[in-house]
C-alpha positions as CSV (number, residue, x, y, z in Angstrom):
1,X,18.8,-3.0,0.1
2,X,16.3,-6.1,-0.6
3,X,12.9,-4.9,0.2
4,X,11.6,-6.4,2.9
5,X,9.7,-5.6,6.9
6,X,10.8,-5.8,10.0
7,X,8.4,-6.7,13.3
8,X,9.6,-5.9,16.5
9,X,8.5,-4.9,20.4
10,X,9.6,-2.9,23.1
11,X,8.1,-2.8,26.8
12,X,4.6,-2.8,26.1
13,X,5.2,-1.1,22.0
14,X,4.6,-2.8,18.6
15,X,7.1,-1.4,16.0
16,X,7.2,-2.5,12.3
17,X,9.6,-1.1,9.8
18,X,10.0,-1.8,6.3
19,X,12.2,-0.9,3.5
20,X,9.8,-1.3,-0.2
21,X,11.9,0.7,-2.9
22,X,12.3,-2.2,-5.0
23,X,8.2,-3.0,-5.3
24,X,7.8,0.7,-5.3
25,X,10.1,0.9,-8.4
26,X,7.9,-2.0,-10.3
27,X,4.8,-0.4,-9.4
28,X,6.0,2.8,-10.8
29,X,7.4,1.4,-14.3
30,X,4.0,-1.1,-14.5
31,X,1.9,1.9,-14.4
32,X,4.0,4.4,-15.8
33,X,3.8,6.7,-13.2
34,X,5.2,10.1,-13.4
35,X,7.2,11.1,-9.6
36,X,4.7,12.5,-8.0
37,X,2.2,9.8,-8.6
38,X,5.1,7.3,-7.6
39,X,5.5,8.6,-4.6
40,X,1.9,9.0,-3.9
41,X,1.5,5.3,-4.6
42,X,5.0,3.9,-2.8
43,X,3.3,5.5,0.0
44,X,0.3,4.4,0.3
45,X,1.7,0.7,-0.5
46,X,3.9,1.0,2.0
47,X,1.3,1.8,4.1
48,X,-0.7,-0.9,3.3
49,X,2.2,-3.5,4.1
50,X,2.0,-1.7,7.9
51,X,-1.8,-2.5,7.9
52,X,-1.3,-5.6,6.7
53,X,1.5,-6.4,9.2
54,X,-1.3,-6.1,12.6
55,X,-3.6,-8.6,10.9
56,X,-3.1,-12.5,10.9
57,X,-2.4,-15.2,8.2
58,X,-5.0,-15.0,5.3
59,X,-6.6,-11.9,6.1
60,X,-6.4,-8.5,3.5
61,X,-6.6,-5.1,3.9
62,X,-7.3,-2.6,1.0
63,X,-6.8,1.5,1.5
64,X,-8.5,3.5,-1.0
65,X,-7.6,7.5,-0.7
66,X,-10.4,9.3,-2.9
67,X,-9.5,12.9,-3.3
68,X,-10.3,15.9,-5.3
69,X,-6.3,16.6,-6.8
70,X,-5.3,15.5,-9.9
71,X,-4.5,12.3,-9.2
72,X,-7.6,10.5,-8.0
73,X,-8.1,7.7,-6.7
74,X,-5.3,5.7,-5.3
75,X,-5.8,2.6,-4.3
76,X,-3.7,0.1,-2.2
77,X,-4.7,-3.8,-1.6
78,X,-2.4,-6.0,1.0
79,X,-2.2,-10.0,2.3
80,X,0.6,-10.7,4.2
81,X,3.8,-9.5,2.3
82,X,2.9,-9.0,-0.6
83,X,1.2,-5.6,-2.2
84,X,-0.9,-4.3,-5.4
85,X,-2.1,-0.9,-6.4
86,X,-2.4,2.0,-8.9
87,X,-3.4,5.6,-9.1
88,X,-5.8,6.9,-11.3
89,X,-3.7,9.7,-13.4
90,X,-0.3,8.6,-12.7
91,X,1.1,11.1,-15.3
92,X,0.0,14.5,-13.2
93,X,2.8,16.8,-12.9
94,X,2.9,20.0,-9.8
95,X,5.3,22.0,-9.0
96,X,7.6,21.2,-6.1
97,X,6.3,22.8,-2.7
98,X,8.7,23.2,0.1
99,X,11.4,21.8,-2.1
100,X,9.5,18.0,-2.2
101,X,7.1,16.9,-3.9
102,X,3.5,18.0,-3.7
103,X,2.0,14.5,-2.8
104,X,-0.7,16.2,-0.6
105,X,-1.4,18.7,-3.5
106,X,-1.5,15.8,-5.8
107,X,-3.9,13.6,-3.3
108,X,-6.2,17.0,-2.6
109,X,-9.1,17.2,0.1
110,X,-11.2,13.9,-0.2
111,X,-12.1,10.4,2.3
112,X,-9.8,7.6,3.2
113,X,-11.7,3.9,3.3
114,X,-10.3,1.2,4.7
115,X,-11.7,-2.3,4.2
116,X,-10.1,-5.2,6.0
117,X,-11.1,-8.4,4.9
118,X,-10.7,-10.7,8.3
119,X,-11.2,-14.6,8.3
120,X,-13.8,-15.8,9.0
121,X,-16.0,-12.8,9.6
122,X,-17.4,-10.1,7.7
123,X,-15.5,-7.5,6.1
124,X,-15.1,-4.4,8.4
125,X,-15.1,-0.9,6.9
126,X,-14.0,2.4,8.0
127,X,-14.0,5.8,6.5
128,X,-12.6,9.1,7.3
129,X,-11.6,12.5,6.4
130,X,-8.4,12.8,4.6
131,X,-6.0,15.0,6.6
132,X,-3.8,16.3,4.3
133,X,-3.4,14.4,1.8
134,X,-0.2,13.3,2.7
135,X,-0.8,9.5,3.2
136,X,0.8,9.1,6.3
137,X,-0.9,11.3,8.4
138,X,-4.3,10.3,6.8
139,X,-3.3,6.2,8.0
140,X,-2.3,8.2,11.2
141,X,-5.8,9.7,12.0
142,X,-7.9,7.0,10.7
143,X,-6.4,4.6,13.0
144,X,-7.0,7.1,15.9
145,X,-10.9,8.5,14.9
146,X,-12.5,5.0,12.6
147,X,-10.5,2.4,14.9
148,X,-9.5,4.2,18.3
149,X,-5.9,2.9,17.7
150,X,-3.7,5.6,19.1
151,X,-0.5,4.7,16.7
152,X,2.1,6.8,14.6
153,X,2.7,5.8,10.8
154,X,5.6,7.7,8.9
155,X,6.0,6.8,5.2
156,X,8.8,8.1,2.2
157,X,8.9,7.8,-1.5
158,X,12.6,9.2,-2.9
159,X,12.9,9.7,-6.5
160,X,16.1,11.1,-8.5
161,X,15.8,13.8,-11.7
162,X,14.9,10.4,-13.8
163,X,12.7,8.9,-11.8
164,X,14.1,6.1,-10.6
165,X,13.0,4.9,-6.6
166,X,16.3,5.6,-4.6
167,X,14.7,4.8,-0.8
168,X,11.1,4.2,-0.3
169,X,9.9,2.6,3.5
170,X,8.0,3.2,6.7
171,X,7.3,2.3,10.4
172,X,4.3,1.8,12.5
173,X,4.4,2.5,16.5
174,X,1.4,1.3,18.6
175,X,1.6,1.1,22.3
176,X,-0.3,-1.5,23.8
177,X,-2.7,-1.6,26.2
178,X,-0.6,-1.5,30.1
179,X,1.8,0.1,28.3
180,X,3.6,2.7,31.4
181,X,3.5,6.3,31.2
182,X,7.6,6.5,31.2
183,X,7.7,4.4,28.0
184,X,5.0,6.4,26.1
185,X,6.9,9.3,27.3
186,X,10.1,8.0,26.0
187,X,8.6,6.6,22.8
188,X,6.6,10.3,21.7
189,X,9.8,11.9,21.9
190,X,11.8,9.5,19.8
191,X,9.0,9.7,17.2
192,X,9.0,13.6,17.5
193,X,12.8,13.4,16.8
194,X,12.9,10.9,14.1
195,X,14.1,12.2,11.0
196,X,12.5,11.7,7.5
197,X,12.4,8.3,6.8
198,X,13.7,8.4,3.4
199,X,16.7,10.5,4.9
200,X,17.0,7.5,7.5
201,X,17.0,4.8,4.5
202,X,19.9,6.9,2.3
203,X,22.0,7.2,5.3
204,X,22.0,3.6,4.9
205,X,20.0,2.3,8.0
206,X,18.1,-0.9,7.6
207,X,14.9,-1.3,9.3
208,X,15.9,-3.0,12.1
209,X,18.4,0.3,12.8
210,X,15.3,2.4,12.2
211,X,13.5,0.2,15.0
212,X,16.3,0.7,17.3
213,X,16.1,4.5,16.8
214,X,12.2,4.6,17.6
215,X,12.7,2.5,20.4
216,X,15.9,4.4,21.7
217,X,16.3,4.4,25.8
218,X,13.8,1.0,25.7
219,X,14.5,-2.5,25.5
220,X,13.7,-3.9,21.9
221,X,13.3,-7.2,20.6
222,X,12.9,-8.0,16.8
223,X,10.7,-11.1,16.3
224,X,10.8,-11.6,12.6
225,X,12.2,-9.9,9.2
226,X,10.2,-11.0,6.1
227,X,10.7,-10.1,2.4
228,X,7.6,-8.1,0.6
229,X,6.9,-7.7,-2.5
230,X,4.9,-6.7,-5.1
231,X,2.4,-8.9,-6.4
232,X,-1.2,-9.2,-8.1
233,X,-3.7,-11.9,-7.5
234,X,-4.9,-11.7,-10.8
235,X,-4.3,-14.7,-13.6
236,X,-5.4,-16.0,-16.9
237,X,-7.5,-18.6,-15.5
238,X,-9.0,-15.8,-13.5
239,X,-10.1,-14.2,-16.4
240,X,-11.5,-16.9,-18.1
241,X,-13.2,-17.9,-14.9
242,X,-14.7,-14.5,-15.1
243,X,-15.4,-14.0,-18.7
244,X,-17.2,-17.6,-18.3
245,X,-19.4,-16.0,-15.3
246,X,-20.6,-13.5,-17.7
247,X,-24.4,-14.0,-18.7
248,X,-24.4,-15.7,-22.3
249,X,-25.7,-13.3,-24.2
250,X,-22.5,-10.5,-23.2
251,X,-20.4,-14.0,-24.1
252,X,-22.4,-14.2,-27.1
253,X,-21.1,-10.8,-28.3
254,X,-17.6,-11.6,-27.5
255,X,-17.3,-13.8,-29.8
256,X,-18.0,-11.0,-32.5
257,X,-14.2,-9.9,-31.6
258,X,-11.1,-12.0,-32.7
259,X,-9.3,-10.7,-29.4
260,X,-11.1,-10.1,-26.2
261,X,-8.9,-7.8,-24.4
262,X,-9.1,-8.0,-20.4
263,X,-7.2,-5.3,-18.5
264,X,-6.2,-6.2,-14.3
265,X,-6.1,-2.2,-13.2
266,X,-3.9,-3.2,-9.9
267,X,-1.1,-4.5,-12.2
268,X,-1.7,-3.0,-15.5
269,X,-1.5,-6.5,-17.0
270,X,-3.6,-7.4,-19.9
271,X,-4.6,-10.9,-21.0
272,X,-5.9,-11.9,-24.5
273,X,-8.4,-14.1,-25.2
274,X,-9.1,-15.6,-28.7
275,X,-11.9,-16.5,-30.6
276,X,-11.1,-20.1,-29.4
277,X,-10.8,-19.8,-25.9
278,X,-14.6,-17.9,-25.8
279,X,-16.2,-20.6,-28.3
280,X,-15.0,-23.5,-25.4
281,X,-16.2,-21.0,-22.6
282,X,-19.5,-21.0,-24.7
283,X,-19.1,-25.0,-25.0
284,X,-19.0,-25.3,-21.6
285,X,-21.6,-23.4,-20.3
286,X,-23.9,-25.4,-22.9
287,X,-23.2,-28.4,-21.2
């Protein structure tokens, strides 16, 4: 199944789903995550896609879970469709609990920020208590306590013995406001039923049959499907742009090295730079 989201409504409810296994798989093999920091990091990119979903054209949203486990940090950045991210020890290794992995264990007792970059208005920042640990819960309560947003989030990372992504996805559910009583009734117990959404995506459902299931006994109408991805903003000319920002006399030392080495942490791409390159920055900034 092609990675991609789903956007939908039903009397009065927003639902997104989205199916990411694919992005999850290049975010694993580009940082060389071990499973548990794969699925750690599938979810919270995942997550970020749902964020991203609720916000409009051009606007970014960045999740940042800073816990005390072995993992630490994990960070999540989102525009649109398309998604970045890493995790600060992505080789950490716990012992299964409960027969899945430890993700929670891994992610430890800690803060969520959230940082949405909105057009043409400051960024807006909110913090919170991680629950858990568990990433979707976490997105869960900070949309209820830092942005009074009474919504559900579920989120799944499956890996096999070798590692390799076999479903990763989510959904989002936010009723809006005028939404009736009958219809929140009907939509809390289809959320309390729904099962794991990894179990949901190896069964085969796409998320548009996930939608339906959330929205079962309501009147549903998908508005859009749209592929995601994952994808870094970073770029050579990026880097030189930032290398020639530097003040002269870090520049000056730079070209003391025949390679200049700049590492992007969301991607784990590294760029090069030669002697050459930084004697035409230095050219330029003479001028």
């Amino acid at each position: 199944m092609k990675d991609y989201l789903v956007k939908a409504t039903a009397e009065g409810v927003r639902i997104y789903a989205l199916c990411t296994a694919g992005l999850v798989q290049e975010a694993k093999e580009r940082h060389h995550c071990a499973h548990l920091a794969a699925a750690a990091l599938g979810r919270a990119m995942t997550g970020a896609l749902l964020f991203a979903a609720t916000m409009k054209d051009g606007e970014r949203v960045s999740l940042r879970f800073a816990g005390d486990g072995p993992l630490g940090a994990i960070v999540a950045d989102a525009e649109g469709t398309s998604v970045r991210g890493y995790v600060e020890n992505p080789g950490v290794f716990l012992p299964l609990k409960n027969g899945k992995l430890n993700v929670g264990g891994g992610v430890g007792s800690g803060m969520l920020s959230v940082t949405r970059f909105l057009a043409n208005a400051e960024p807006f920042n909110g913090v919170c208590e991680l629950v858990d640990g568990e990433i979707a819960s976490d997105l869960t309560n900070y949309l209820y306590t830092s942005e009074q947003t009474p919504a559900s989030v579920a989120l799944g990372v499956m890996l096999d013995r070798d590692g390799e992504v076999m479903a990763a996805g989510g959904w989002f559910v936010q009723a809006m406001p005028g939404c009736s009583e009958e219809v929140l009734a009907t939509l809390e117990n289809n959320v309390l039923t729904m099962p794991y959404v990894t179990e949901l995506l190896q069964a085969g459902m796409t998320p548009e049959d996930i939608v339906r299931r959330i929205a079962r006994g309501l009147a549903s109408d998908i508005k859009e499907s749209l592929p995601v991805a994952f994808s870094c903003r970073c770029s050579r000319e990026k880097v030189l742009g930032m290398l020639a920002a530097l003040p002269a006399e870090d520049i000056a030392e730079l070209r003391q090295d025949e390679i200049t080495e700049v590492h992007c942490q969301f991607c784990n791409e590294a760029y090069r730079v030669g002697q050459a390159e930084i004697r035409e920055i230095v050219g330029k900034k003479l001028i």
